[in-house]
C-alpha positions as CSV (number, residue, x, y, z in Angstrom):
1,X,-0.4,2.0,-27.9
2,X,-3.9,0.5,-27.1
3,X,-3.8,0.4,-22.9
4,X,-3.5,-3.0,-21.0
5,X,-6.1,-5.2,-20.0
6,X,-6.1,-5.6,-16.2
7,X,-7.3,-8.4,-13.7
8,X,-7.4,-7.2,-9.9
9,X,-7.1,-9.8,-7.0
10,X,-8.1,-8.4,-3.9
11,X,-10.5,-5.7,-5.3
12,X,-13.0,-5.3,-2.7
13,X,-10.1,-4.8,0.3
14,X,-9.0,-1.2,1.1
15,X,-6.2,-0.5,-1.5
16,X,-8.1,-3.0,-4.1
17,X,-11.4,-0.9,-4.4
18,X,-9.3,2.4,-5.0
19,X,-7.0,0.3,-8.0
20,X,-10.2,-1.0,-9.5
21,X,-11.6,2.9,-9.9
22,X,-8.1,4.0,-11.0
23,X,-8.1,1.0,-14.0
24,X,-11.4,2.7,-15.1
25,X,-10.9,6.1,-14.6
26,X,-7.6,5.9,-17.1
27,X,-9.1,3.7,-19.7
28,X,-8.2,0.3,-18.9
29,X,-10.1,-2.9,-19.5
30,X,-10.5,-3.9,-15.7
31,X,-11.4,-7.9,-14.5
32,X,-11.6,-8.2,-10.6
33,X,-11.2,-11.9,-9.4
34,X,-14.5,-12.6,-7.5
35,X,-14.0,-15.4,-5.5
36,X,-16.1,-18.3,-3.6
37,X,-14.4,-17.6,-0.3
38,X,-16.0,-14.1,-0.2
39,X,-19.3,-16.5,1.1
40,X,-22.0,-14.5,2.9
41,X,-20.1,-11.3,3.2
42,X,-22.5,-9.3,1.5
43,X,-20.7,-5.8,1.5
44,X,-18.0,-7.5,-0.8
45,X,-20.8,-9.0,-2.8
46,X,-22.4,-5.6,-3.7
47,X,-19.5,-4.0,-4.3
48,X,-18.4,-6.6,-6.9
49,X,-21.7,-5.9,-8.6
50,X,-21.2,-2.0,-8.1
51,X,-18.3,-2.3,-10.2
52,X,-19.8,-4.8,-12.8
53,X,-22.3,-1.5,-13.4
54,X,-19.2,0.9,-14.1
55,X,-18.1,-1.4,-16.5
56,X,-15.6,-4.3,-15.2
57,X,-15.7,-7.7,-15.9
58,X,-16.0,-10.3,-12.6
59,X,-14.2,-13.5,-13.4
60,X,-14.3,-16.5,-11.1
61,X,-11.4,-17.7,-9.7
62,X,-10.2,-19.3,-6.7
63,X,-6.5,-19.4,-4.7
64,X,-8.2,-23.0,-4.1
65,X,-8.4,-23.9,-7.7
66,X,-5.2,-23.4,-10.0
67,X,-7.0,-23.3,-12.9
68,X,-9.0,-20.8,-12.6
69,X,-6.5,-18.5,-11.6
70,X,-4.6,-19.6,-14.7
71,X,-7.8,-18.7,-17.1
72,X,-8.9,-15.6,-15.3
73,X,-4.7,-14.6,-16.0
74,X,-5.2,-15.6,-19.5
75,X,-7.9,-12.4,-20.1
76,X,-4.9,-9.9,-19.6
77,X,-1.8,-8.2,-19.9
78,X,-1.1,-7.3,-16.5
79,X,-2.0,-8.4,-12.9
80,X,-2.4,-6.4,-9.6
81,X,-2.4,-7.8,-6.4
82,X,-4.0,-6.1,-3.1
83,X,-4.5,-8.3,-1.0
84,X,-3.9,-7.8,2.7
85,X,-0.4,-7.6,4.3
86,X,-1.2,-6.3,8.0
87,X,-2.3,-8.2,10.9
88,X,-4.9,-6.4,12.0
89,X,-6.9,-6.8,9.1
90,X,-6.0,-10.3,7.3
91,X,-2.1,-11.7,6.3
92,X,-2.4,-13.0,2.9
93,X,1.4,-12.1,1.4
94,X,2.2,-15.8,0.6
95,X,-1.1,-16.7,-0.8
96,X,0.6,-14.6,-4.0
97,X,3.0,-17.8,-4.5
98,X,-0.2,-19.2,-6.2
99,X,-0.6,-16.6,-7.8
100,X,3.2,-16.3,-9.3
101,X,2.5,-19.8,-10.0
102,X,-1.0,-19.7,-12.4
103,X,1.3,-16.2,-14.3
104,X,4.3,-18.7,-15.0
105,X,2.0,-21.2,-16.6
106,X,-0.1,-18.6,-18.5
107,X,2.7,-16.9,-20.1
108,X,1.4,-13.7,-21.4
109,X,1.3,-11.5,-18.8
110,X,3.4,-8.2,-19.6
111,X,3.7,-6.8,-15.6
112,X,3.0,-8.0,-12.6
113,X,2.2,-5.6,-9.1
114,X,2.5,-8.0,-5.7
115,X,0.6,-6.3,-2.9
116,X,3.5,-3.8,-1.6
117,X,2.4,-0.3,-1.0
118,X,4.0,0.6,1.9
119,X,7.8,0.0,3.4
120,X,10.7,-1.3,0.7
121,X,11.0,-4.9,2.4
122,X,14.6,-4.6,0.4
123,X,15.7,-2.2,2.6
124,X,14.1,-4.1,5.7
125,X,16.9,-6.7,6.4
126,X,17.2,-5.3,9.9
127,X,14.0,-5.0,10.7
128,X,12.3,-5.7,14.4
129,X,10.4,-9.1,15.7
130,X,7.8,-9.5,14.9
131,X,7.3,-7.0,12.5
132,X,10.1,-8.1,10.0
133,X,7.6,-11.3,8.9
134,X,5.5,-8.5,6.8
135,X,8.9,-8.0,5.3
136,X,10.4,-11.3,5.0
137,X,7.1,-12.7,3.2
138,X,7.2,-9.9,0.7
139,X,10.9,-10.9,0.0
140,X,9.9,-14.8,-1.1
141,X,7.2,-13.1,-3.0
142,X,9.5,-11.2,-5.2
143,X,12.0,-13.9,-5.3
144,X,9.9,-16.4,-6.8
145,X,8.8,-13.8,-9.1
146,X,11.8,-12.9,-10.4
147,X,12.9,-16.6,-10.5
148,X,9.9,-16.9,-12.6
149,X,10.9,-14.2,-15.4
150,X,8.1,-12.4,-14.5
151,X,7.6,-8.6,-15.6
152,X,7.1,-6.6,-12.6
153,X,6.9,-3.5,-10.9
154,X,7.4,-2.9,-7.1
155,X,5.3,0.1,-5.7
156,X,6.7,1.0,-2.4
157,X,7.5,4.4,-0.4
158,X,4.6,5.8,2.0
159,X,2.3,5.6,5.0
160,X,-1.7,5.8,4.1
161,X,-2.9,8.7,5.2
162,X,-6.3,7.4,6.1
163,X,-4.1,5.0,9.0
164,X,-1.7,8.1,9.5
165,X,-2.4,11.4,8.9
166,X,-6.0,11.7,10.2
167,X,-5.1,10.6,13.4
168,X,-2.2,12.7,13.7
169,X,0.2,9.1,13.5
170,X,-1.2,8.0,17.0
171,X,-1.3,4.2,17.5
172,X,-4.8,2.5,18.0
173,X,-7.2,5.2,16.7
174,X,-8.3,6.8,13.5
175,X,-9.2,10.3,14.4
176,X,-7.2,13.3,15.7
177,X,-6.6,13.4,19.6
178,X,-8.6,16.5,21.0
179,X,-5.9,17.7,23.7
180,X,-2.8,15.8,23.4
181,X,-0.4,14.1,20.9
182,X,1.9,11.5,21.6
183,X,5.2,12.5,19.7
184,X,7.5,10.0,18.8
185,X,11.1,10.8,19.6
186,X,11.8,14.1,18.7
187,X,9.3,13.9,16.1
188,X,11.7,15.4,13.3
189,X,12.2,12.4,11.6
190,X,10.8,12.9,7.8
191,X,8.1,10.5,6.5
192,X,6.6,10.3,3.8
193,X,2.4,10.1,3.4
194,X,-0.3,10.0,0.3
195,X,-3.7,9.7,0.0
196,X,-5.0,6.1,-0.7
197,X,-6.9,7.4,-4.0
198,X,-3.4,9.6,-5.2
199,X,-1.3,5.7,-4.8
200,X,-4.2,4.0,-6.9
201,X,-3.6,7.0,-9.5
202,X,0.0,6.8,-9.5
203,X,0.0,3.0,-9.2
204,X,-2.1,2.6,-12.3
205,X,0.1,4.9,-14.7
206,X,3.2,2.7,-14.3
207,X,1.6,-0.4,-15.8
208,X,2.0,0.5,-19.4
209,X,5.4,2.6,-18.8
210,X,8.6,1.1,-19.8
211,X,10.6,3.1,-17.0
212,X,8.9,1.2,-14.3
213,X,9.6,-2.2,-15.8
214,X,11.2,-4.1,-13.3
215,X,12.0,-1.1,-10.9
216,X,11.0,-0.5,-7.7
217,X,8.8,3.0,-7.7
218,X,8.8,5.2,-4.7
219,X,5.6,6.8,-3.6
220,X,7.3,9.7,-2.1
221,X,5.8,13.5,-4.0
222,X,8.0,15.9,-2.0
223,X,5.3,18.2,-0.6
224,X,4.1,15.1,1.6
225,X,7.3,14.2,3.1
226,X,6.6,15.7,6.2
227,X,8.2,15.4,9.9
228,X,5.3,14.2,12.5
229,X,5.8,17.9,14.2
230,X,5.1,19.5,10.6
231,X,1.9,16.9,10.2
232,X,0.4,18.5,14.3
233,X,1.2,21.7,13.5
234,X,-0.7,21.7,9.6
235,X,-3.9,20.4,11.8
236,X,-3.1,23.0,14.6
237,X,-3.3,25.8,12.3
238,X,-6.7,23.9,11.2
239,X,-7.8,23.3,14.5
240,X,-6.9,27.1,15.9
241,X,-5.5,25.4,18.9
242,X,-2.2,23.9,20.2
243,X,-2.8,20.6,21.4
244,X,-0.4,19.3,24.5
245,X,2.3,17.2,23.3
246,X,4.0,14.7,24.7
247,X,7.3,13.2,23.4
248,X,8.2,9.2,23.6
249,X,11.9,8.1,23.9
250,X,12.0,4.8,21.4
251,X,13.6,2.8,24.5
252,X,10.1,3.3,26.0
253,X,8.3,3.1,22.5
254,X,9.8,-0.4,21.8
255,X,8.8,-1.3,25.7
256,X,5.3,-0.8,25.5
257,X,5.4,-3.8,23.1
258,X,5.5,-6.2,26.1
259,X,1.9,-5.7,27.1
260,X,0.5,-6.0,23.4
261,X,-0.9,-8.8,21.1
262,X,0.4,-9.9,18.2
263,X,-0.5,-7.6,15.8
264,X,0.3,-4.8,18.3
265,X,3.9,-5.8,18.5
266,X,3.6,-6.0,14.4
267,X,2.1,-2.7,14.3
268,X,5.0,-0.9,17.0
269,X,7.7,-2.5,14.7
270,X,6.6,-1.2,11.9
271,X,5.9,2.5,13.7
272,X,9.8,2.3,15.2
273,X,11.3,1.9,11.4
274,X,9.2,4.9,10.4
275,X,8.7,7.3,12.7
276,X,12.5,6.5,14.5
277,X,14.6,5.5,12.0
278,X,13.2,7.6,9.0
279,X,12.7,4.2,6.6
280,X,10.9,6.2,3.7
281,X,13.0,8.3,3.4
282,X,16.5,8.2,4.9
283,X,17.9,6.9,1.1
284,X,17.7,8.0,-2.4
285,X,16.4,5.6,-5.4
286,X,19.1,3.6,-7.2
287,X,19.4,3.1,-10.7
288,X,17.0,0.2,-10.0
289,X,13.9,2.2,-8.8
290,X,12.6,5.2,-9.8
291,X,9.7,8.6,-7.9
292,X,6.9,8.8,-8.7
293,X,6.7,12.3,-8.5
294,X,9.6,12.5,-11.1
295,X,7.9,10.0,-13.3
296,X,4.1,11.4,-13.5
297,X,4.6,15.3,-12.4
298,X,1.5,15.7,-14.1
299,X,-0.7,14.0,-11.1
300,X,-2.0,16.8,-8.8
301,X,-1.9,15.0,-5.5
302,X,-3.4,15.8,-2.6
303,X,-1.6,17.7,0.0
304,X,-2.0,16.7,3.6
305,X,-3.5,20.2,5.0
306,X,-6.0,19.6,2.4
307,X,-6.4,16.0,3.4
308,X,-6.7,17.2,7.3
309,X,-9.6,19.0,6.4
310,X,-12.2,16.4,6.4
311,X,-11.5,16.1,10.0
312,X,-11.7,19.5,10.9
């Protein structure tokens, strides 16, 4: 079966760049939107042009300008959206309902990805102000989808390691503490963490796969579901030292929201459901979603000790 052609919207952003050298590295036929809006920001511009040298196509298209988003469509099989979902960074969920909208009128695209990645916002119904907006957006997203007819696949399941695992899942930095670790709870609860480059991979194989049609996929390879204590103590042995460690009750957790912006409060939501309640993991997939792990057992992921390393 000849592989699918694939247009990439949001392929300069930090999940995009990693899907765009997935596409190539298994073969596909990649086109990444390149978009007016990107302006002066030359660091996007050159690395639309470094991938134009590896071999994808740039197509113009604009969120501004239905049209082109229904002729840059028209050039595939299957879109993949990455564009940003946290506040930190940019909230662009919603901006996919023009996108849903320029697939519906093409009407040849085979699957669909919506930038998901992380938490199941199915599963997210009880989920914490602010916070639950990241979850509630992601839900209109995939009900207009699948009002639409569209083919799609959900990939959901896992905490980035480069925001979690590096920094030993402390809020507000991206590097390991050097003498104490904040733990939250009792720090037992399992989560479940991958490599950015390991979800491209993974993300990239279901597109042409008939078991991921219309499923939700879980980015959850059992030798990464770890408890935060089992993450510390991998970097520890690393490290050759014990690093003080101080435990946080989630009534104080949820407290500390008080004194925070916006995206703060988003980001101590969103840290509660994983770390406290165990979201990624406290449930088994249905007969509607499927493991990666289970699906591609071929993929040799990266562990997390060997992940650690690069900040030893």
């Amino acid at each position: 079966m000849a592989k699918s052609k694939v247009l990439v919207v949001g392929g300069t952003g930090y999940v995009g760049k990693r899907i765009v050298k997935a596409c190539l590295a298994q073969g596909h036929t990649t086109y990444v939107l390149q978009r007016p809006e990107i302006g002066l920001d030359i660091d996007k511009l050159q690395m639309l042009l470094s991938f134009k040298e590896k071999g994808t196509h740039l197509v113009d298209g604009s969120f501004s300008d239905h049209q082109s988003l229904v002729d840059a469509v028209k050039l595939v099989d299957v879109v993949i959206c990455t564009m940003s979902g946290v506040h930190f960074r940019s909230h662009n969920i919603l901006m996919q309902l023009k996108l849903v909208e320029a697939i519906k009128e093409a009407g040849n695209i085979k699957r669909f990805l919506p930038s998901e990645f992380g938490m199941d916002p199915a599963r997210m119904g009880d989920a914490l102000e602010p916070g639950r907006v990241t979850f509630d957006e992601k839900m209109i997203v995939r009900k207009a989808i699948e009002e639409a007819k569209i083919p799609f696949t959900y990939i959901c399941g896992c905490c980035f390691a480069g925001y979690f695992v590096g920094n030993l899942s402390q809020l507000c930095t991206l590097v390991p503490p050097k003498e104490k670790v904040n733990i939250y709870g009792n720090g037992n609860m399992k989560v479940a963490y991958m490599d950015e480059d390991d979800i491209a991979t993974y993300t990239i194989k279901t597109i042409d796969d008939p078991r991921a049609l219309d499923k939700t996929v879980y980015l959850r390879p059992p030798e990464n579901i770890l408890t935060q204590r089992q993450l510390i103590e991998k970097w520890e042995n690393l490290r050759g030292r014990k690093l003080e460690k101080c435990s946080i009750p989630a009534k104080d957790f949820l407290a500390s929201m008080k004194d925070m912006d916006y995206a703060g409060q988003v980001g101590v939501g969103h840290f509660y459901h994983v770390f406290y309640e165990g979201c990624l993991t406290n449930f088994e997939a249905g007969k509607d979603s499927e493991e990666v792990s289970e699906l591609y057992p071929e993929v040799e992921y990266t562990r997390m000790e060997s992940y650690l390393k690069r900040y030893v």
